[in-house]
Structure formats: structure tokens, C-alpha cells
PDB file of N, CA, C and O in Angstrom:
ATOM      1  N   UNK A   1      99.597 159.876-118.801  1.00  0.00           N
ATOM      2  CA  UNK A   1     100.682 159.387-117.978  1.00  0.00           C
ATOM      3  C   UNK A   1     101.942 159.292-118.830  1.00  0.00           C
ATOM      4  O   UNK A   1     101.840 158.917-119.998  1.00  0.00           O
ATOM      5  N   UNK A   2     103.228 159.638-118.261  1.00  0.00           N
ATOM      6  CA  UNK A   2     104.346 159.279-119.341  1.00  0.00           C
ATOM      7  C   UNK A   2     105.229 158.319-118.230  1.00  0.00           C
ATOM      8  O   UNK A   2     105.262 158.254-117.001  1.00  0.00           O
ATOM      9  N   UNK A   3     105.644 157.898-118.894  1.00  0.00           N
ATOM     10  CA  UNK A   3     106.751 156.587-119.337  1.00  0.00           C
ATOM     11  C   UNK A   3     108.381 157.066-119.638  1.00  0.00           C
ATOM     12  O   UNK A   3     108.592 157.094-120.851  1.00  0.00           O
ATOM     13  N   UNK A   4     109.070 157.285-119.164  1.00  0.00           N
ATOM     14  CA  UNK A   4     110.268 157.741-119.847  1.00  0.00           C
ATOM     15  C   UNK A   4     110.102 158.401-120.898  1.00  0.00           C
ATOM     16  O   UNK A   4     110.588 157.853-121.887  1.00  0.00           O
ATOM     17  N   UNK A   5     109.436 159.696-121.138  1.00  0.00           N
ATOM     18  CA  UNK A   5     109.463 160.284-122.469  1.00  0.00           C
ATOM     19  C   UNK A   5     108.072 159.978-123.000  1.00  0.00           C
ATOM     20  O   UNK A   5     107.452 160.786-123.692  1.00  0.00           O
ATOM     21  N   UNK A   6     107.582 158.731-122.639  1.00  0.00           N
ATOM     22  CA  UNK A   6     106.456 158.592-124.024  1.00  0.00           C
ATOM     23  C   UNK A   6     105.544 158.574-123.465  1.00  0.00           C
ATOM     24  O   UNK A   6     105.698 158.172-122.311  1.00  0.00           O
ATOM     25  N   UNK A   7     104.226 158.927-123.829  1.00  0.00           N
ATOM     26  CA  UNK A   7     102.836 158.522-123.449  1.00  0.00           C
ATOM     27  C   UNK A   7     102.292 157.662-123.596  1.00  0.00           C
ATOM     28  O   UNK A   7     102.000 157.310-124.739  1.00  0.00           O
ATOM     29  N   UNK A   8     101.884 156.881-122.395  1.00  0.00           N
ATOM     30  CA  UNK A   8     100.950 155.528-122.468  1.00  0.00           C
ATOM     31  C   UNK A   8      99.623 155.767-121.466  1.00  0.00           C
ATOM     32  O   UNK A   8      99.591 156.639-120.597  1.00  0.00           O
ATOM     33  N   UNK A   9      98.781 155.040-121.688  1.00  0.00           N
ATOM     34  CA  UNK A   9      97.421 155.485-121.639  1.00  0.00           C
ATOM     35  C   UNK A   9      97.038 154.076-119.981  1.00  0.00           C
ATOM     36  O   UNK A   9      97.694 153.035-119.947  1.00  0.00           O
ATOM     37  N   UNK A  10      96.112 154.338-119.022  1.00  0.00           N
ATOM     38  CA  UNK A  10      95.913 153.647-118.115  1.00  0.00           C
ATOM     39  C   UNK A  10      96.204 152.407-118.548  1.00  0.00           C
ATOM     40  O   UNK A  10      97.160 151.698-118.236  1.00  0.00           O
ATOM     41  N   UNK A  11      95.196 152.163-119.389  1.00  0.00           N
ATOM     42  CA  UNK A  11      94.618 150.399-119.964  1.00  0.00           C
ATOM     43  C   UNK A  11      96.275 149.891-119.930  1.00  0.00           C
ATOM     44  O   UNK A  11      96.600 148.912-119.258  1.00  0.00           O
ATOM     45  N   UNK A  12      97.310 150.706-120.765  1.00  0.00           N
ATOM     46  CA  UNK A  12      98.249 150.376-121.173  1.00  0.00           C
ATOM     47  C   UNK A  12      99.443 150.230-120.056  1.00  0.00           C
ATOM     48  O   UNK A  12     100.334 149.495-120.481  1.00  0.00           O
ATOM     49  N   UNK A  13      99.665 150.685-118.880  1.00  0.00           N
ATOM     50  CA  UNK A  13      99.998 150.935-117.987  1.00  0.00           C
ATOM     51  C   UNK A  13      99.882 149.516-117.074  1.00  0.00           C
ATOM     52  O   UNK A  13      98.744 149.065-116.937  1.00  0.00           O
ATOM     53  N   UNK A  14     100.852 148.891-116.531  1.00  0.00           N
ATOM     54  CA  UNK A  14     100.132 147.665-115.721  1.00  0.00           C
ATOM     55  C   UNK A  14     100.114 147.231-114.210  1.00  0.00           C
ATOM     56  O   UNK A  14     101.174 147.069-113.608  1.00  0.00           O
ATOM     57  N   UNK A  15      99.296 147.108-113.807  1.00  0.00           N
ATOM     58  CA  UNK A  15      98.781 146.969-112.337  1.00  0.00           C
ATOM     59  C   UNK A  15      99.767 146.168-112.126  1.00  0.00           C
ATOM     60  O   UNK A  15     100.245 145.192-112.705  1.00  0.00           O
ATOM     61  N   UNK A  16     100.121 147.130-110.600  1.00  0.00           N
ATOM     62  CA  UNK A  16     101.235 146.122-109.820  1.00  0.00           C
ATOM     63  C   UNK A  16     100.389 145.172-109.159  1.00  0.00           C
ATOM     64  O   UNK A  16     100.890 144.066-108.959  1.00  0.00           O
ATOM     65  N   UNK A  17      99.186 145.374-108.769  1.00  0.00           N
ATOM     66  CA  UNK A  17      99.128 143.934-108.250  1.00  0.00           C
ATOM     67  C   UNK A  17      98.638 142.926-108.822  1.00  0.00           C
ATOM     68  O   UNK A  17      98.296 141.917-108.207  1.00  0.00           O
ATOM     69  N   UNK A  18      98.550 143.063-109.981  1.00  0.00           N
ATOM     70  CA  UNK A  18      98.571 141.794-110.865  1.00  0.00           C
ATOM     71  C   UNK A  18     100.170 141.553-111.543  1.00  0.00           C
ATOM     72  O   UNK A  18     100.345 140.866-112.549  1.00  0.00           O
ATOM     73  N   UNK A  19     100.755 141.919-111.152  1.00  0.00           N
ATOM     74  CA  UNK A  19     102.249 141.114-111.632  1.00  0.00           C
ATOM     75  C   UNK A  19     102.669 140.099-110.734  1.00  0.00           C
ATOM     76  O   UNK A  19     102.646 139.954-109.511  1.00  0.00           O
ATOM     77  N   UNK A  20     103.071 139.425-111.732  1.00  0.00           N
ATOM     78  CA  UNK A  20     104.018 138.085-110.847  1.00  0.00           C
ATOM     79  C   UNK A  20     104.633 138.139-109.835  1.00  0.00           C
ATOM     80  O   UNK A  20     104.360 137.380-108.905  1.00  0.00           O
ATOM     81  N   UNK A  21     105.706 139.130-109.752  1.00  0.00           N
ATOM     82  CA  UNK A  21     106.264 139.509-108.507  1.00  0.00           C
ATOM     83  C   UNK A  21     106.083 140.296-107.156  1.00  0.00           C
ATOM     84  O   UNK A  21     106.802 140.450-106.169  1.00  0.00           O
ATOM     85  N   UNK A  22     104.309 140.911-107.665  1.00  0.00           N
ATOM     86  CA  UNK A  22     103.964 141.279-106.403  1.00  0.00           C
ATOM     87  C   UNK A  22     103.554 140.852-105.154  1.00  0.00           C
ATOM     88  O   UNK A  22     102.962 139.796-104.933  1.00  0.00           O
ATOM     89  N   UNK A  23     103.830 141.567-104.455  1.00  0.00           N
ATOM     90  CA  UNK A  23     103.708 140.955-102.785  1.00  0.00           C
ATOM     91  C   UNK A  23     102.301 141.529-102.515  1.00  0.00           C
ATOM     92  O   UNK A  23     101.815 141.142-101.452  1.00  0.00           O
ATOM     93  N   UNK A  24     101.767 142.121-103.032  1.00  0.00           N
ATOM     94  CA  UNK A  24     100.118 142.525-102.830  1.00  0.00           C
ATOM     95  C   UNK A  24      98.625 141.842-102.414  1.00  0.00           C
ATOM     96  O   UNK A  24      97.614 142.400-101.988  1.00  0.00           O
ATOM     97  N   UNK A  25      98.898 140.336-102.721  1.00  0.00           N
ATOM     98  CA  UNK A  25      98.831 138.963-101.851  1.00  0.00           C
ATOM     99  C   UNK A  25      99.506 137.828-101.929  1.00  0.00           C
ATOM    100  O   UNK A  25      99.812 137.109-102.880  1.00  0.00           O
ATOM    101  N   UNK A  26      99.725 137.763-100.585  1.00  0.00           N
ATOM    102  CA  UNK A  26     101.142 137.113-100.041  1.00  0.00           C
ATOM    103  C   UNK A  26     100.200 135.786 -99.486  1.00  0.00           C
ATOM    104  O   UNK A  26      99.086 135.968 -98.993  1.00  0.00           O
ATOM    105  N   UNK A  27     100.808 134.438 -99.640  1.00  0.00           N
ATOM    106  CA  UNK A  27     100.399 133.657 -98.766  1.00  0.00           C
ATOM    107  C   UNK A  27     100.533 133.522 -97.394  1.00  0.00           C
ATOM    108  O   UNK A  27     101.682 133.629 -96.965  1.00  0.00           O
ATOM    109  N   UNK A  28      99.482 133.274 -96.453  1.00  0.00           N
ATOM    110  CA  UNK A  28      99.340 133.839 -94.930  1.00  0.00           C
ATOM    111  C   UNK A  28     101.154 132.609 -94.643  1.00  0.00           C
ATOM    112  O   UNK A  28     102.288 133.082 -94.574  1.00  0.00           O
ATOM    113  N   UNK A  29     100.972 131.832 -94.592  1.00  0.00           N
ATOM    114  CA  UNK A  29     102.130 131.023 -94.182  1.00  0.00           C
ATOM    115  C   UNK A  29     103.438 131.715 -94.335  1.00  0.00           C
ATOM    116  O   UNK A  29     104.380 131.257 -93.688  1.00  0.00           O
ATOM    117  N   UNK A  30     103.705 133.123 -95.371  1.00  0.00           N
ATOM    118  CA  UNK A  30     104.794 133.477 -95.587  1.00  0.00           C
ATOM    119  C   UNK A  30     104.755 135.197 -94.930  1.00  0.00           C
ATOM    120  O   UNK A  30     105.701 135.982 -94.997  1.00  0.00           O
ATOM    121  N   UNK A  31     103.332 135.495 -94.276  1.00  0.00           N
ATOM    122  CA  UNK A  31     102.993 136.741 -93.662  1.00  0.00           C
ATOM    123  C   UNK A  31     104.499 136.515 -92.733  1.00  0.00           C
ATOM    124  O   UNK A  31     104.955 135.400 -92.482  1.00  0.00           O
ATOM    125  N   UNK A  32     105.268 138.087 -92.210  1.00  0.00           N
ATOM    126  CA  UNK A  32     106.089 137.754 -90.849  1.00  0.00           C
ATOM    127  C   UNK A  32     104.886 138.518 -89.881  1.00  0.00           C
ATOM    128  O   UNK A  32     105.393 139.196 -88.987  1.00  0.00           O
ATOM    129  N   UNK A  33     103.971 138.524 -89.895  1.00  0.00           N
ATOM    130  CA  UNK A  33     103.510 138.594 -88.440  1.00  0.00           C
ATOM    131  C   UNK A  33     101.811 137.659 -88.417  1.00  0.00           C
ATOM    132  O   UNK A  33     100.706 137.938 -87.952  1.00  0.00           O
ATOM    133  N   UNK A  34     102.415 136.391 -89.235  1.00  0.00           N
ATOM    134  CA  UNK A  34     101.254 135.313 -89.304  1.00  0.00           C
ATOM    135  C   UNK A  34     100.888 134.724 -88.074  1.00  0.00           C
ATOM    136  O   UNK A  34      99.793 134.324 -87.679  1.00  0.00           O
ATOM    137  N   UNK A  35     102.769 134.753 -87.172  1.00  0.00           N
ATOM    138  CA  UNK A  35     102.474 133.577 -85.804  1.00  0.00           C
ATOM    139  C   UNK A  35     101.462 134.864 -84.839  1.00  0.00           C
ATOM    140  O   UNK A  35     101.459 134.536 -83.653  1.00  0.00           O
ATOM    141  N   UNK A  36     100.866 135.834 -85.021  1.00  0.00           N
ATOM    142  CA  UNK A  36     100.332 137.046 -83.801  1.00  0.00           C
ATOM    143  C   UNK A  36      98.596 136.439 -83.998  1.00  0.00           C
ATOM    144  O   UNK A  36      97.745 136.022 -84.784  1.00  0.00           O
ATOM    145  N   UNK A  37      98.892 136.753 -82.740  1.00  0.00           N
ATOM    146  CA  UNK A  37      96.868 136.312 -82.333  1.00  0.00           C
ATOM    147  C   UNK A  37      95.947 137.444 -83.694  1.00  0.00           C
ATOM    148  O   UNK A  37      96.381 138.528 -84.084  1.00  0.00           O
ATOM    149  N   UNK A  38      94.891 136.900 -84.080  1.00  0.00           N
ATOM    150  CA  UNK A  38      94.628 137.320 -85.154  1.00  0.00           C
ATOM    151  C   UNK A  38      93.863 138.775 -84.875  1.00  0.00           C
ATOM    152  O   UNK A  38      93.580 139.110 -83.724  1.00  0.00           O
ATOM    153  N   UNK A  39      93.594 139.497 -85.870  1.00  0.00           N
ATOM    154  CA  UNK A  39      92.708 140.863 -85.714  1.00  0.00           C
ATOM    155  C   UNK A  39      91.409 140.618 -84.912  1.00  0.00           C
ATOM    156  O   UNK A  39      91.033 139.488 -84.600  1.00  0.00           O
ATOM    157  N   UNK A  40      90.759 141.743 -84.603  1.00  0.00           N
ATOM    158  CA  UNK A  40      89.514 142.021 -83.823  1.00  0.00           C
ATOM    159  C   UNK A  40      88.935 141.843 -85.483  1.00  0.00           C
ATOM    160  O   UNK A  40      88.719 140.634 -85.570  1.00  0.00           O
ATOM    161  N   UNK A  41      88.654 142.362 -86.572  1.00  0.00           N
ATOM    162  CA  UNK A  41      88.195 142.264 -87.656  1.00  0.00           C
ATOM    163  C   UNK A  41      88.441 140.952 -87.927  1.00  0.00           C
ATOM    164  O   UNK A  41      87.310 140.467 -87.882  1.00  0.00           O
ATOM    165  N   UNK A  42      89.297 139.955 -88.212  1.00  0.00           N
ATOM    166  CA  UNK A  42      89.624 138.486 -88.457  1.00  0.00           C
ATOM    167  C   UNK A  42      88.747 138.076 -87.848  1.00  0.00           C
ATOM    168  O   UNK A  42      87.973 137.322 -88.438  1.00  0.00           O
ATOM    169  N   UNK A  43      88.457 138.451 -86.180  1.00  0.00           N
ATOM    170  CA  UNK A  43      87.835 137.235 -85.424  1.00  0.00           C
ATOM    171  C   UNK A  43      86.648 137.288 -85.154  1.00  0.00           C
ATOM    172  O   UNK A  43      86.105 136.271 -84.724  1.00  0.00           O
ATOM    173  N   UNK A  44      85.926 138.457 -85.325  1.00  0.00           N
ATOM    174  CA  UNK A  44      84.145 139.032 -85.783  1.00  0.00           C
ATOM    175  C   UNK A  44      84.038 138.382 -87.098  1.00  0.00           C
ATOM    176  O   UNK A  44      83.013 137.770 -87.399  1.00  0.00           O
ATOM    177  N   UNK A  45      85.272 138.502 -88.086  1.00  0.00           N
ATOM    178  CA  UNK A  45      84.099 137.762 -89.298  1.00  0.00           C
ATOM    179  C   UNK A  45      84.500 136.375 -89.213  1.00  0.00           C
ATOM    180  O   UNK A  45      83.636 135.640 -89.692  1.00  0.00           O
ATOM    181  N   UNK A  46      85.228 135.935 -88.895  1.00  0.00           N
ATOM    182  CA  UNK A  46      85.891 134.410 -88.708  1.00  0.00           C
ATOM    183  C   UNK A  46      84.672 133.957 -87.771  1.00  0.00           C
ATOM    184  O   UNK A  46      84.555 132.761 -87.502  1.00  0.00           O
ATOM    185  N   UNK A  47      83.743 134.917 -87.260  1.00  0.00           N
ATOM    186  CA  UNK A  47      82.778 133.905 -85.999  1.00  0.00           C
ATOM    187  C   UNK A  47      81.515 134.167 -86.900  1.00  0.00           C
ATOM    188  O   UNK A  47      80.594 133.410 -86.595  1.00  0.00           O
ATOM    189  N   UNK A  48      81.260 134.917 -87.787  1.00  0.00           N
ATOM    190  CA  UNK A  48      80.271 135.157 -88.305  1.00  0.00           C
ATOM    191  C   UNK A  48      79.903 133.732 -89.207  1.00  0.00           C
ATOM    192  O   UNK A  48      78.958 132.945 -89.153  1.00  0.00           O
ATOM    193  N   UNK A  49      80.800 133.788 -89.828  1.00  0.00           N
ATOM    194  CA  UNK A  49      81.230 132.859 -90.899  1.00  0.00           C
ATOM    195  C   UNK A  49      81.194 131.247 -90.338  1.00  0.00           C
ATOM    196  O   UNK A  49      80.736 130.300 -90.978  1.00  0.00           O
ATOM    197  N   UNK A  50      81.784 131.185 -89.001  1.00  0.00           N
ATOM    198  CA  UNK A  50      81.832 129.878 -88.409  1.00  0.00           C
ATOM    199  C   UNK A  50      80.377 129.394 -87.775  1.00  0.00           C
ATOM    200  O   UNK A  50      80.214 128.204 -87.505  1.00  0.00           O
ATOM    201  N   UNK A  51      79.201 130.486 -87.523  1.00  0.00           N
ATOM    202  CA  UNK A  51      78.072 130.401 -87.228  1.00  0.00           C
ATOM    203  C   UNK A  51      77.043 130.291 -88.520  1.00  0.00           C
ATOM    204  O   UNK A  51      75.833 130.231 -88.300  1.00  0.00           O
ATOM    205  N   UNK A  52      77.599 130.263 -89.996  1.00  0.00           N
ATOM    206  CA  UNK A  52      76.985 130.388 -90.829  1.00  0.00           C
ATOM    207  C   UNK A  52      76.969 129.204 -91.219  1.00  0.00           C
ATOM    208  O   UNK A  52      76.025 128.718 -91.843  1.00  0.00           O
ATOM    209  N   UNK A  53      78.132 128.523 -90.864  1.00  0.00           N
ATOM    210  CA  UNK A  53      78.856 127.050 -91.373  1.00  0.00           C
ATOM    211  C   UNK A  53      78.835 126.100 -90.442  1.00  0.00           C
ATOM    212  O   UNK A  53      79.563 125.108 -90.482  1.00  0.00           O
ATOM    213  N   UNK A  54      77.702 126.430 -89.222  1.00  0.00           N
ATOM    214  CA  UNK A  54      77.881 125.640 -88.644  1.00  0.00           C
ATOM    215  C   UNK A  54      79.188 124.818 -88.007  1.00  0.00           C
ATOM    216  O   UNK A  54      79.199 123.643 -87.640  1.00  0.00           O
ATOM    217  N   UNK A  55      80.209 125.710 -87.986  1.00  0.00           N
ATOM    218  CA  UNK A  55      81.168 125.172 -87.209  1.00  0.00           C
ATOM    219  C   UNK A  55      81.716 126.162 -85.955  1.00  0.00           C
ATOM    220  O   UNK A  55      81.487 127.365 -85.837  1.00  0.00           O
ATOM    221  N   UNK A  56      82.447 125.368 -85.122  1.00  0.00           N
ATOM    222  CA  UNK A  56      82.786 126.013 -84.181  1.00  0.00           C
ATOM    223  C   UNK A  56      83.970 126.727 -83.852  1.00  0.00           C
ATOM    224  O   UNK A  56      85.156 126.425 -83.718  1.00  0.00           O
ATOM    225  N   UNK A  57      83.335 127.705 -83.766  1.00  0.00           N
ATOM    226  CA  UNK A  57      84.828 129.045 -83.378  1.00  0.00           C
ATOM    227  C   UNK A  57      85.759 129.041 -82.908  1.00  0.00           C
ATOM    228  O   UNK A  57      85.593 129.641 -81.846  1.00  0.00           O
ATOM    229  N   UNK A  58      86.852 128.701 -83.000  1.00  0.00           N
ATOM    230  CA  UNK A  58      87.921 129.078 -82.393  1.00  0.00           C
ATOM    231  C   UNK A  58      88.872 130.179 -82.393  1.00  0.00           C
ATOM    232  O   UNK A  58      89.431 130.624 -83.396  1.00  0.00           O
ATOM    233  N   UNK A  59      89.042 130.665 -80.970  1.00  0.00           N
ATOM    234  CA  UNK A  59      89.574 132.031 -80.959  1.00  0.00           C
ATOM    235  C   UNK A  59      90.746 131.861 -80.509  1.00  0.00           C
ATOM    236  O   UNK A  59      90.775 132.638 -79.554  1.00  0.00           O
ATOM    237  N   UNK A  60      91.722 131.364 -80.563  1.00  0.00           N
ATOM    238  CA  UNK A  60      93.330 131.289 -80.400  1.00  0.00           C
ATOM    239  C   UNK A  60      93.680 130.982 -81.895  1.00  0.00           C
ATOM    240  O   UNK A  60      94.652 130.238 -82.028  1.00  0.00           O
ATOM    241  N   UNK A  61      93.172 131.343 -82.862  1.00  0.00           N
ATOM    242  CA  UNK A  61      93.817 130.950 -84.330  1.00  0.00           C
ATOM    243  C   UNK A  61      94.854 131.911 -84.048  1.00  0.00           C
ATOM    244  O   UNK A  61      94.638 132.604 -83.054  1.00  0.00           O
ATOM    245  N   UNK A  62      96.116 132.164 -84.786  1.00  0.00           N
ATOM    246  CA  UNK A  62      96.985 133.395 -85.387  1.00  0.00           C
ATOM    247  C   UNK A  62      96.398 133.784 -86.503  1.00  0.00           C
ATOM    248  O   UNK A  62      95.684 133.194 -87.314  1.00  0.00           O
ATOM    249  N   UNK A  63      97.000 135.397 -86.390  1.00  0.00           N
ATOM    250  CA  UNK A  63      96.760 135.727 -87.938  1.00  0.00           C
ATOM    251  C   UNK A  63      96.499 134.931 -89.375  1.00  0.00           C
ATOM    252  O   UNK A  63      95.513 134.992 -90.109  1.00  0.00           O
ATOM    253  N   UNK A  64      97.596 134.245 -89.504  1.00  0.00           N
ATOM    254  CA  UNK A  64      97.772 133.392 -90.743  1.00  0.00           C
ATOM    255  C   UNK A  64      96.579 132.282 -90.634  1.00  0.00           C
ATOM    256  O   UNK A  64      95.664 132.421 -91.446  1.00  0.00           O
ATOM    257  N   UNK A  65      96.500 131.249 -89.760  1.00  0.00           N
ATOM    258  CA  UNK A  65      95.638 130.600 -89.665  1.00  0.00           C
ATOM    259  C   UNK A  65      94.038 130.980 -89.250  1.00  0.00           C
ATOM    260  O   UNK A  65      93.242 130.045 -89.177  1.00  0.00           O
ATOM    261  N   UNK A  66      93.692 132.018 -89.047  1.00  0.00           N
ATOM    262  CA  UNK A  66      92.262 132.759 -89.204  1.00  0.00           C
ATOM    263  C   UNK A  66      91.989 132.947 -90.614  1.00  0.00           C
ATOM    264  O   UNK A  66      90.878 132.827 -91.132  1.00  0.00           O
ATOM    265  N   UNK A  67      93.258 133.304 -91.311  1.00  0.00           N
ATOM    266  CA  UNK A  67      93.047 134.194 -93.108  1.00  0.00           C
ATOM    267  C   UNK A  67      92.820 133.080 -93.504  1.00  0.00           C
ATOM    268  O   UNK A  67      91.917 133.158 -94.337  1.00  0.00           O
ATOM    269  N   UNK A  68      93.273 131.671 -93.311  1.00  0.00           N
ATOM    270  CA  UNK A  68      93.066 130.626 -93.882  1.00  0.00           C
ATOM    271  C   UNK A  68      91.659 129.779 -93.808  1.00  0.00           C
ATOM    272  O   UNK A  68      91.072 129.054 -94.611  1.00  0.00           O
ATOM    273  N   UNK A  69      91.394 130.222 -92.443  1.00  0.00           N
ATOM    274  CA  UNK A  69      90.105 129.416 -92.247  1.00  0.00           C
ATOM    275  C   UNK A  69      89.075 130.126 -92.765  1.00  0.00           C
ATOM    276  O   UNK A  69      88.071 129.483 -93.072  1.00  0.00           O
ATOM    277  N   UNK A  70      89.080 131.466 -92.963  1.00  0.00           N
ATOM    278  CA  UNK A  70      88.322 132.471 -93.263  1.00  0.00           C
ATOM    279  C   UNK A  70      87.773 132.073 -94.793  1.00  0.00           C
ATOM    280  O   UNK A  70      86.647 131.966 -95.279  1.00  0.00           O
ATOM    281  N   UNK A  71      89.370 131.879 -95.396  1.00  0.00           N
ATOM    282  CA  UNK A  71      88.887 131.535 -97.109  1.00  0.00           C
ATOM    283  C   UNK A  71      88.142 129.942 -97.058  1.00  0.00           C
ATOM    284  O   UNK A  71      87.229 129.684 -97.842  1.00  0.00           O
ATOM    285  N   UNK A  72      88.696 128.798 -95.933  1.00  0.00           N
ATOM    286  CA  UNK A  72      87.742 127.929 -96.296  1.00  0.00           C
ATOM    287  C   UNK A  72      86.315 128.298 -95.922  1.00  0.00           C
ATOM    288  O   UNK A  72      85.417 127.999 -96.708  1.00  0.00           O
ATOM    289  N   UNK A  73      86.100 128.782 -95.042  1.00  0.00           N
ATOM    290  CA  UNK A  73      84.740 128.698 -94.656  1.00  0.00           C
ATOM    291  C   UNK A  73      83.929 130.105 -95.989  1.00  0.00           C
ATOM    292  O   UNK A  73      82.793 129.862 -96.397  1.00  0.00           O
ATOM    293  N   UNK A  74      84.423 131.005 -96.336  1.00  0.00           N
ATOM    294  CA  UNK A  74      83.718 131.919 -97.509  1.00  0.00           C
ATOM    295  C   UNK A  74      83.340 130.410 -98.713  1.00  0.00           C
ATOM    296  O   UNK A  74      82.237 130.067 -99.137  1.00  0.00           O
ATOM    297  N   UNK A  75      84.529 129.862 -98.956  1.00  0.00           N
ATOM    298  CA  UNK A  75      83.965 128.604 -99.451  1.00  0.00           C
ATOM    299  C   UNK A  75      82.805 127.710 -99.243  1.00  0.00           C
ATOM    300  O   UNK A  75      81.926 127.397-100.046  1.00  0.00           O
ATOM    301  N   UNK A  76      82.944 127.418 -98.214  1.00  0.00           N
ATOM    302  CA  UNK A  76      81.739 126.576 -97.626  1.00  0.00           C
ATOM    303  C   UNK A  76      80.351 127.364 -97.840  1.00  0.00           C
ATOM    304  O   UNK A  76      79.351 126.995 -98.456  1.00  0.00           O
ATOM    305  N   UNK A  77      80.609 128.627 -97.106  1.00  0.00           N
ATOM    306  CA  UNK A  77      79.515 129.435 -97.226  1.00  0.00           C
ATOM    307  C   UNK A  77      78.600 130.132 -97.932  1.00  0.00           C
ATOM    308  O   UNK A  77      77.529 130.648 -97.613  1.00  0.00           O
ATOM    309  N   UNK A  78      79.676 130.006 -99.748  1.00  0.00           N
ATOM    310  CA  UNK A  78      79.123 130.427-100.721  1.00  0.00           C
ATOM    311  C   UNK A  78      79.349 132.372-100.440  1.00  0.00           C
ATOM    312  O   UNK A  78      78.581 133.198-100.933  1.00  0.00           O
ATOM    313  N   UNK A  79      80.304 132.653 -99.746  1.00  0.00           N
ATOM    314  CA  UNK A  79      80.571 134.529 -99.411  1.00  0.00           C
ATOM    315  C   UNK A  79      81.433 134.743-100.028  1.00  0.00           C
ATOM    316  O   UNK A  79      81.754 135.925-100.153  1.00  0.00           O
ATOM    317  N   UNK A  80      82.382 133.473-100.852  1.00  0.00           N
ATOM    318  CA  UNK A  80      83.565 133.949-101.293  1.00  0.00           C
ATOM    319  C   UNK A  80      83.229 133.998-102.592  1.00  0.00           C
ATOM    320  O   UNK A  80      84.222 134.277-103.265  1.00  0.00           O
ATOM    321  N   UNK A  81      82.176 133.834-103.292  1.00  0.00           N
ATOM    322  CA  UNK A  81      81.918 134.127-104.909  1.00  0.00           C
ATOM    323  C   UNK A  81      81.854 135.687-104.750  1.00  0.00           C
ATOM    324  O   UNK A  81      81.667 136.401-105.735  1.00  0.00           O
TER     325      UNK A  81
END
């Protein structure tokens, strides 16, 4: 790979989405389309997950607030290790 002129090697090269300033994960609260009823994918695993955890599903979350409940309950559930 070159660099302005020079050769630098992958390792050496650095992942945008591990930089500080990337938007590559964004907190759901700062998503602009967080307030939209959440995905068909969000809300199959958001029920999977809520049946694993013994809690109860709710399907009017938004986007943002499904991604959120999603990470507590992988928590709860021991899916998010």
C-alpha cells in the first residue's frame, strides 16, 4: 500500500473504525433516523432475545430504542460476549 510516496504495510495502516472520530458506531440517540419504527431484523431478534430473558416484547420501540434494548438484553442473556 503507499502513503504519499512511501510504503506502509496493513498492520501499519490504521482502521477507520477504530479512530476517534469515526462515525462507524454512532450512539443510537444520535442515529437521524433513530425516531423510525425499528427494522424487521431489530424486531425478530429483539423478540428472540426478549423470550430468552424472559421479558416482554414490545413492538412500537424506534430504531434507536430497539438497538438499545437489544444491547441490554445480549447482556442479560449472556449473547453479547
Amino acid at each position: 500500500m503507499l502513503e504519499r510516496g512511501k510504503e506502509i504495510s496493513m498492520a501499519e495502516h490504521e482502521n477507520p473504525k477504530t479512530h476517534p472520530t469515526s462515525n462507524a458506531v454512532k450512539d443510537p440517540d444520535d442515529w437521524t433516523t433513530g425516531d423510525q419504527p425499528m427494522t424487521g431484523a431489530q424486531a425478530s431478534y429483539l423478540k428472540t432475545l426478549s423470550e430468552e430473558a424472559h421479558e416482554e416484547f414490545d413492538d412500537e420501540l424506534t430504531k434507536a430504542d430497539a438497538s438499545k434494548k437489544i444491547d441490554e438484553l445480549q447482556e442479560k442473556t449472556g449473547r453479547g460476549q
